[in-house]
C-alpha angles and dihedrals in degrees: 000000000000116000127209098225119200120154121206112189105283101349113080114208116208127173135179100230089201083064101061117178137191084249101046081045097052091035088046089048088051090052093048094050093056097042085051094045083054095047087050100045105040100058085047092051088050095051096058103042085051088051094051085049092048082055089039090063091037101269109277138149139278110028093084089124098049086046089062101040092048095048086054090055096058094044092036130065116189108169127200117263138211111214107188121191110219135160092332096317144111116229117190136182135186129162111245104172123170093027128103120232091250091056087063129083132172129203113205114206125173092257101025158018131235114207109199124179144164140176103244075180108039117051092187097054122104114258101243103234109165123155111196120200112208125219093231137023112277131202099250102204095050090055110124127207128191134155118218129176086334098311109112096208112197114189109202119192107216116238117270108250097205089062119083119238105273104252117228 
């Protein structure tokens, strides 16, 4: 069976796809809208402060690239991260200070984690995007998330081995 695998700090939300409900359609609906409205808005945001810093240098040509990524600098925040491998398990640390633990939210993925946050409260705060890629298979519904004086820690099992793949 194939899981839909989203971690709020401290609440793991796990839910079969092959049982789809009028709730998981309408919440899943909800979810997409505001990972679309961030798609849409953050390379937005990037142009145009690319663009500011383009006028900023007087406007001349060649640097286009180091416009963008230095504009991505300033909006996005992707902190470094510890993975730890420890008695089956996935240990992983990054630091996540200034968000609330409802402002983060982790995908769990087989090979990886996506780390998502963003200040409900501070407009002028970068929005937190990390992917971390894991040096082993994990078990993604038994992933763990928790905040604790600004270090998000995100326990990961590692996949069994012995079970075979779920087929979809």
């Amino acid at each position: 069976m194939c899981f839909l695998v989203t971690i709020r700090i401290g609440v793991l939300e796990k839910k079969p796809l092959k049982r789809l409900t009028a709730e998981l359609v309408a919440a899943s609906f909800v979810v997409l809208f505001q990972e679309l409205t961030l798609i849409r808005w953050l390379p937005g945001q990037i142009r145009v402060l690319a663009y500011h810093l383009f006028q900023s240098r007087g406007g001349k040509d060649g640097r286009d690239l180091d416009d963008w990524l230095e504009a991505e600098r300033e909006l996005i925040l992707a902190p470094g991260s510890e993975v730890v491998q420890r008695d089956g398990k996935l240990e992983i640390r990054m630091p996540a200070e200034g968000y609330e633990p409802r402002e983060i939210h982790v995908a769990a993925l087989p090979g990886s984690l996506v780390v998502k946050a963003a200040s409900e409260r501070n407009a002028g705060q970068k929005i937190l995007l990390r992917t971390i890629d894991l040096p082993e298979p994990i078990d993604a519904d038994r992933t763990t998330a928790r905040l604790d004086d600004g270090i998000l820690y995100i326990t990961a099992i590692r996949q069994n081995r012995d079970r075979e793949p779920a087929v979809v």
